[in-house]
GUDOKE-548733 format. One record per residue (C-alpha): residue number from 1; residue in three letters; x, z, y. Coordinates in Angstrom, 3 decimals. Example, Ala and Ser with C-alpha at 12.3 -4.5 7.8 and 13.67 -1.06 7.14 Angstrom:
     n   res       east         up      north
     1   Ala     12.300      7.800     -4.500
     2   Ser     13.670      7.140     -1.060
***
This chain:
     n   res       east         up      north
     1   Unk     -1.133     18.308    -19.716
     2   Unk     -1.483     14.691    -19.645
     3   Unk     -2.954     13.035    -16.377
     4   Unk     -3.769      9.508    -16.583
     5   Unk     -4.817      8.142    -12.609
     6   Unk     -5.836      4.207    -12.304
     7   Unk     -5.540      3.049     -8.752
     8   Unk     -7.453     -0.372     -7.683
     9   Unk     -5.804     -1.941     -4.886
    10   Unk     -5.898     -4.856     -2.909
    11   Unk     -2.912     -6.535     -3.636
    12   Unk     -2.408     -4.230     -7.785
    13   Unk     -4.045     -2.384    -10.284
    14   Unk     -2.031      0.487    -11.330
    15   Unk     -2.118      2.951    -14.037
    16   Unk      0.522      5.922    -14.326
    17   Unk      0.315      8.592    -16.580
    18   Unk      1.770     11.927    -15.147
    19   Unk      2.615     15.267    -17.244
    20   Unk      1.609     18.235    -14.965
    21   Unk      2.777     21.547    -15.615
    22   Unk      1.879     24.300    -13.649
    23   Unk      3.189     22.806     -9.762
    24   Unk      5.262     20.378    -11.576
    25   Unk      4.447     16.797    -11.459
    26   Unk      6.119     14.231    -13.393
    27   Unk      5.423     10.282    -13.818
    28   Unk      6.112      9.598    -17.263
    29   Unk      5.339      5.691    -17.390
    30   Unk      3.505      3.346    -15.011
    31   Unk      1.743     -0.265    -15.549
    32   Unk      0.670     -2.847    -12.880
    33   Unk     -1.021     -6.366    -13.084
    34   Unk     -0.654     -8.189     -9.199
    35   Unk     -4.266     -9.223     -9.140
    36   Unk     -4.727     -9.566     -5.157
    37   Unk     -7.718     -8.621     -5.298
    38   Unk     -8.392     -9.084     -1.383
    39   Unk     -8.405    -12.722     -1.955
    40   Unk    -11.211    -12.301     -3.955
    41   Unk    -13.585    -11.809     -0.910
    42   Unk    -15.105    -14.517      0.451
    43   Unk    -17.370    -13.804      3.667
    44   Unk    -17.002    -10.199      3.213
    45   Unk    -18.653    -10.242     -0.709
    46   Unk    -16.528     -9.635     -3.605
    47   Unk    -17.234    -12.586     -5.860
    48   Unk    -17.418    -12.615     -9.982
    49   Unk    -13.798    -13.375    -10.503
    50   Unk    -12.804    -10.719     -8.616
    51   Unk    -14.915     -8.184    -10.404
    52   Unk    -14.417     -9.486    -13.965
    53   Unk    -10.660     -9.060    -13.043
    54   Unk    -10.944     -5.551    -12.344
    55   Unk    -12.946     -4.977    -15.720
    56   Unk    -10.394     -6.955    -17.811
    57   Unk     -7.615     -5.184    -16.376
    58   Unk     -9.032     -1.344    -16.580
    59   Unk    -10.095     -1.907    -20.330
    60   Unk     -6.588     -3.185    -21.486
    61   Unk     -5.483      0.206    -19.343
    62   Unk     -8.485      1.939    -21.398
    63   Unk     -7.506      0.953    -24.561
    64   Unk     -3.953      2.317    -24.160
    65   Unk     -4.945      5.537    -22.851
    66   Unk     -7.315      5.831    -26.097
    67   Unk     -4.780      4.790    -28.548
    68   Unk     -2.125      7.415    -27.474
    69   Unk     -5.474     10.548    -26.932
    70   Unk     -5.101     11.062    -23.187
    71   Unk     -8.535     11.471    -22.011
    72   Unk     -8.009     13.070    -18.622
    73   Unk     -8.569     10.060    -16.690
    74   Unk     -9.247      9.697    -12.723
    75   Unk     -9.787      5.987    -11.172
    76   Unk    -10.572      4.904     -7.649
    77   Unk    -10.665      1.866     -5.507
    78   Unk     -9.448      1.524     -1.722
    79   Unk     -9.835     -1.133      0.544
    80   Unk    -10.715     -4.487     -1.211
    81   Unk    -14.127     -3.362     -2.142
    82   Unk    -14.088     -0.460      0.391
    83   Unk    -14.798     -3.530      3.268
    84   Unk    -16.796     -5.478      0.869
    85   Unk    -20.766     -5.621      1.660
    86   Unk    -21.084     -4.887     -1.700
    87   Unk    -18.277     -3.128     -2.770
    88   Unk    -20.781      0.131     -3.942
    89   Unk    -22.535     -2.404     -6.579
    90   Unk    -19.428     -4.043     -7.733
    91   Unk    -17.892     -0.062     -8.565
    92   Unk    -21.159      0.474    -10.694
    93   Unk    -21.093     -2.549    -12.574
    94   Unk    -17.320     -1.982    -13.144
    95   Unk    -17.773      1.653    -14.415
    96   Unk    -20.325      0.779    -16.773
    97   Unk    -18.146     -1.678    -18.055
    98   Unk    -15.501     -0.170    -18.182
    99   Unk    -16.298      3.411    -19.376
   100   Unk    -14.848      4.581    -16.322
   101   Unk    -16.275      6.647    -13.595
   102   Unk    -14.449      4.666    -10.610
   103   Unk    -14.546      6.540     -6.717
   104   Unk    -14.720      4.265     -3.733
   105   Unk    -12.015      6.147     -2.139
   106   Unk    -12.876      5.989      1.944
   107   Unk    -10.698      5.183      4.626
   108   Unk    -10.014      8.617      5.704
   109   Unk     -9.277     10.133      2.656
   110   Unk     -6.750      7.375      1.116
   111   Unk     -4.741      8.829      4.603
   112   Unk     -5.044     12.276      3.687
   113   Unk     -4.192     11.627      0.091
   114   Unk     -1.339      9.229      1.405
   115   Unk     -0.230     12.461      3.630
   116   Unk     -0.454     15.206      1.044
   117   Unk      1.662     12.959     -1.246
   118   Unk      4.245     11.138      0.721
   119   Unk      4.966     14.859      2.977
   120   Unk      5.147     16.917      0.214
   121   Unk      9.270     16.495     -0.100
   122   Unk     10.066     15.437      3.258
   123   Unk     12.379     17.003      5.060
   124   Unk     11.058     16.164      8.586
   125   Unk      7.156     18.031      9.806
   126   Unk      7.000     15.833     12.212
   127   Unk      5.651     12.259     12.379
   128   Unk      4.006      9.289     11.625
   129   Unk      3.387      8.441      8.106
   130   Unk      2.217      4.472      7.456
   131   Unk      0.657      2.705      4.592
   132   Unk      0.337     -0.998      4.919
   133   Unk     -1.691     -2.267      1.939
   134   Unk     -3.071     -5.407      1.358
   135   Unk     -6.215     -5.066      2.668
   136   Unk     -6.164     -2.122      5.084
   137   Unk     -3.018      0.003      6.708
   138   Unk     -3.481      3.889      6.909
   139   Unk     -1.773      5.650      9.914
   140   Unk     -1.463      9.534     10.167
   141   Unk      0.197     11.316     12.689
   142   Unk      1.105     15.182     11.675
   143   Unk      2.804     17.948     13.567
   144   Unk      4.427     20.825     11.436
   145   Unk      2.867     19.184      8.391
   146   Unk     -0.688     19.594      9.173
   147   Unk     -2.301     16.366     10.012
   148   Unk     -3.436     15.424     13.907
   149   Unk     -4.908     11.815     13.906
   150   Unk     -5.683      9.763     11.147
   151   Unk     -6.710      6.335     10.977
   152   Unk     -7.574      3.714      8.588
   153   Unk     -7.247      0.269     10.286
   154   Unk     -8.842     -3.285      8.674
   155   Unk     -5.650     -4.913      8.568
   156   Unk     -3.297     -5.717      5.240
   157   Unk     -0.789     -7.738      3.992
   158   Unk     -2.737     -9.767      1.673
   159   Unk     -5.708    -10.324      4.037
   160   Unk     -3.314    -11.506      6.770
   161   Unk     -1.566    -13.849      4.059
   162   Unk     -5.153    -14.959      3.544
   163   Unk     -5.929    -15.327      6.522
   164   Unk     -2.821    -17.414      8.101
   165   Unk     -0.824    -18.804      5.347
   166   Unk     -3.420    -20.282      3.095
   167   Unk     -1.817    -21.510     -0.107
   168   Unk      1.908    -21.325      0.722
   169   Unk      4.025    -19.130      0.368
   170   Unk      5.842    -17.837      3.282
   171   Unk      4.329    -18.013      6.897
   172   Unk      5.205    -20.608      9.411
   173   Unk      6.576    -19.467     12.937
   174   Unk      3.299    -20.209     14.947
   175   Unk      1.561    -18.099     11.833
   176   Unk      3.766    -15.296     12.443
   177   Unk      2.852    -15.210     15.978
   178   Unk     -0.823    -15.845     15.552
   179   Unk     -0.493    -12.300     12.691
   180   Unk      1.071    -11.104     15.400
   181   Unk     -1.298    -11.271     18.154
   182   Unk     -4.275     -9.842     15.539
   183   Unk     -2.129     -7.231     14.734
   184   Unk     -1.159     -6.412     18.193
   185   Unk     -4.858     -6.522     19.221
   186   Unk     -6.052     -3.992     16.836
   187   Unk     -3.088     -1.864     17.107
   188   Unk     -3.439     -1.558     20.786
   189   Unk     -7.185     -0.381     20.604
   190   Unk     -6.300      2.791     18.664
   191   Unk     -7.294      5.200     21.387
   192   Unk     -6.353      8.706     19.115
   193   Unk     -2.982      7.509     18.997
   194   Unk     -2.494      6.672     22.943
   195   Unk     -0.571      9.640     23.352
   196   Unk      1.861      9.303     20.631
   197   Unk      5.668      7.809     20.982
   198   Unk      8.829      8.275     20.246
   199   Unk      7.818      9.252     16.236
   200   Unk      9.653      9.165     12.942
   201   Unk      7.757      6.525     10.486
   202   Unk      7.493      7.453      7.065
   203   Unk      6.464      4.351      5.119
   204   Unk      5.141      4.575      1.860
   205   Unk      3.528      1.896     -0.272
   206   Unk      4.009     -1.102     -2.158
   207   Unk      4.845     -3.496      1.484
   208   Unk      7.849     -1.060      2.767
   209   Unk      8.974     -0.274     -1.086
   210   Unk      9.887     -4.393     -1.059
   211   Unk     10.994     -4.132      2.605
   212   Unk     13.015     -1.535      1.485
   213   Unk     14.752     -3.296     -1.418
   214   Unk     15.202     -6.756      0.524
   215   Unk     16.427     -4.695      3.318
   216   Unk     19.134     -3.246      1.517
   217   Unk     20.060     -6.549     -0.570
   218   Unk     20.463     -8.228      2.828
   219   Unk     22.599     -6.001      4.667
   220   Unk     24.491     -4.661      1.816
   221   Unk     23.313     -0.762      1.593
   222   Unk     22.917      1.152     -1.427
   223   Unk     20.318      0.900     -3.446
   224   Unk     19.147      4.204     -2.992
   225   Unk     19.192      4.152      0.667
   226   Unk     15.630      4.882      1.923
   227   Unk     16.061      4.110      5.620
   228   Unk     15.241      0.453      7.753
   229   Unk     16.779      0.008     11.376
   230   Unk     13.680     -1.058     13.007
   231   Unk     15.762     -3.604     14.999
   232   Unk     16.217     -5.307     12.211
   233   Unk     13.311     -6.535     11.244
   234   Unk     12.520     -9.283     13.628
   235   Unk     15.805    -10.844     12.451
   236   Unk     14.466    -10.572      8.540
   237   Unk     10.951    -12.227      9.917
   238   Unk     12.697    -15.073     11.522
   239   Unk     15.074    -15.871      8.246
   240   Unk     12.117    -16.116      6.214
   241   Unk      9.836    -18.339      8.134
   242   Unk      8.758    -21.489      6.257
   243   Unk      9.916    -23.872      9.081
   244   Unk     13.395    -22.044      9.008
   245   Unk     15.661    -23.829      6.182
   246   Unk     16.105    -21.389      3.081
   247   Unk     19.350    -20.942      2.062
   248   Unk     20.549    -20.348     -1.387
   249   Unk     21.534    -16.913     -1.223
   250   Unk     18.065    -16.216      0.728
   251   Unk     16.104    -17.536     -1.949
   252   Unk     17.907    -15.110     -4.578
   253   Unk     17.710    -12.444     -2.472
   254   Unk     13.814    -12.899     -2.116
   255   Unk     13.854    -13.762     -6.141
   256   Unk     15.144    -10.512     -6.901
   257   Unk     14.014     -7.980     -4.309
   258   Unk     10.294     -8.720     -3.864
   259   Unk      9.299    -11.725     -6.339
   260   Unk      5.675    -10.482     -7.126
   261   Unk      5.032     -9.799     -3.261
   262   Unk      6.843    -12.719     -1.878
   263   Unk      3.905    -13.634     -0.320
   264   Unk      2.766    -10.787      1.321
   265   Unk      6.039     -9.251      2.637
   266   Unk      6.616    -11.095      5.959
   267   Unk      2.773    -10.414      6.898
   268   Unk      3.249     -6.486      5.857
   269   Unk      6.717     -6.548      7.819
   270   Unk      4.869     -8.363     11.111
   271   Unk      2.188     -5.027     10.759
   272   Unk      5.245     -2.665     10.087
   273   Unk      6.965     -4.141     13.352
   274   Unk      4.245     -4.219     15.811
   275   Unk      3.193     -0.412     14.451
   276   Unk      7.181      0.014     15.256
   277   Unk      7.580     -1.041     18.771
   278   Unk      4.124      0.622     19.630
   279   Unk      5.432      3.816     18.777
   280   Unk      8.943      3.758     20.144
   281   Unk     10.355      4.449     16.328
   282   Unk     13.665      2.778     15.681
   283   Unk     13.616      3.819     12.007
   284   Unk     11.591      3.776      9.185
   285   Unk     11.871      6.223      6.239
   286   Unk     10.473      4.941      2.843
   287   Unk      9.104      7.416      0.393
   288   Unk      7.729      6.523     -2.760
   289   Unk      5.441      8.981     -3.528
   290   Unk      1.730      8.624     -1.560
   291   Unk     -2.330      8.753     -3.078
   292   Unk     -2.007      9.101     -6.566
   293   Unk      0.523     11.918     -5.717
   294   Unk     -1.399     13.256     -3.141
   295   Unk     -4.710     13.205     -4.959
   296   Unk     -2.911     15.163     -8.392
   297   Unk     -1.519     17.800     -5.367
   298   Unk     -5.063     18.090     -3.719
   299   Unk     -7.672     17.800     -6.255
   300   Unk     -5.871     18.782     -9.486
   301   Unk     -3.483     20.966     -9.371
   302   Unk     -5.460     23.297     -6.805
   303   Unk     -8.452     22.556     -8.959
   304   Unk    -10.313     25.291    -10.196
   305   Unk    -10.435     23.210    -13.474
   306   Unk     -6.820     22.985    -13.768
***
């Protein structure tokens, strides 16, 4: 069958259609628009624009789903409107509008969906698996594949971009070191992870997916290599810096590798760094499957439905 599956983050709105047969998953086709939707929140309300967005974007998604028949059709939202006073109203008005029945997708379970997906290849059973989106980063730690600690922490890309940058592009030094210190704060007072060290990360999402392709650009891997030398990231933060003169080749590398997150890498990377040297991991592993996966694995292939 035909599985359509619209996700509403804080940074994209996504729509990919999947064919599932039997245990078999397949993406056929996906769509995104970069919204950033967490800048839409202004003293923890989602404003209009922000919500008309979202409406205008799932009916153009709507409208192609109609067009080619496929009316199997799941849509959530995570973070953006998750941490939004009032994120339930705003899902109401925009499933109304949109003909769509739209989940506010908590905390915990984006992590469990992120785990079921991202784990369900991997060769290790063992580790930490990390999702730094633009408004909040998911952290699960699993031993032998079944899932430990999970945590859902109010920290993103986008927010810290927000948050530090304001309307330029890259961060300055100092604003590296003030998303540093947040980061470092809330990190630190994670007390179900105090006895964890020396992990593997697996990093899944759309922050380590750019990492991941600027990362290899930069120091001249293959294109389908999937792991970062955590040591190496500090030195990618520091060439990027606003106050640091871009070079040439830097600016095509950033042009090609991450030009619709340009301005949310470096803040993802300073998360991705401090979640590093907190847990003693000196690599990072990228996968690129994680919820949408994870939900199809949990909800409808071992559906009774299905």
């Amino acid at each position: 069958m035909l599985y359509a599956m619209i996700d509403v983050g804080s940074n994209t709105i996504r729509m990919a259609i999947y064919e599932i047969e039997g245990d078999r998953v397949e993406m056929l086709m996906k769509r995104k628009h970069s919204v950033g939707l967490a800048s839409y929140v202004k003293d923890n309300f989602m404003q209009r624009q922000g919500i008309d967005k979202v409406v205008e974007i799932i009916n153009e998604y709507r409208n192609f789903l109609d067009e080619l028949g496929i009316n199997r059709v799941t849509a959530f939202t995570t973070a953006a409107l998750r941490n939004s006073i009032n994120g339930s109203d705003a899902v109401k008005e925009i499933s109304y509008r949109t003909r769509t029945n739209i989940s506010l997708m908590s905390g915990d379970d984006e992590a469990t969906f992120d785990f079921i997906g991202a784990t369900h290849d991997l060769v290790d059973d063992t580790g930490l698996l990390i999702d730094i989106g633009g408004g909040s980063t998911e952290i699960v730690y699993f031993q032998n594949r079944e899932i430990k600690v999970k945590v859902s922490l109010p920290i993103g890309s986008l927010s810290f971009h927000t948050r530090y940058t304001g309307f330029h592009i890259l961060p300055s030094a100092s604003e590296c070191d003030e998303m540093y210190a947040e980061a470092e704060a809330t990190i630190s007072a994670i007390e179900e992870f105090r006895y964890v060290s020396h992990a593997q990360i697996c990093g899944i999402g759309g922050t380590f997916k750019g990492a991941m392709s600027l990362y290899n650009a930069m120091y001249g891997m293959p294109r389908r290599n999937m792991r970062m030398e955590v040591k190496r990231l500090r030195d990618i933060l520091k060439r990027f810096q606003r106050d640091h003169e871009l070079l040439i080749p830097d600016k095509v590398v950033l042009m090609r590798t991450v030009p619709e997150r340009m301005h949310t890498f470096m803040p993802g990377l300073v998360i991705a760094d401090v979640l590093a040297k907190r847990f003693g991991s000196h690599q990072i592993i990228y996968s690129d499957s994680g919820v949408r996966e994870g939900y199809i694995y949990s909800k409808i292939i071992d559906s009774e439905d299905f």
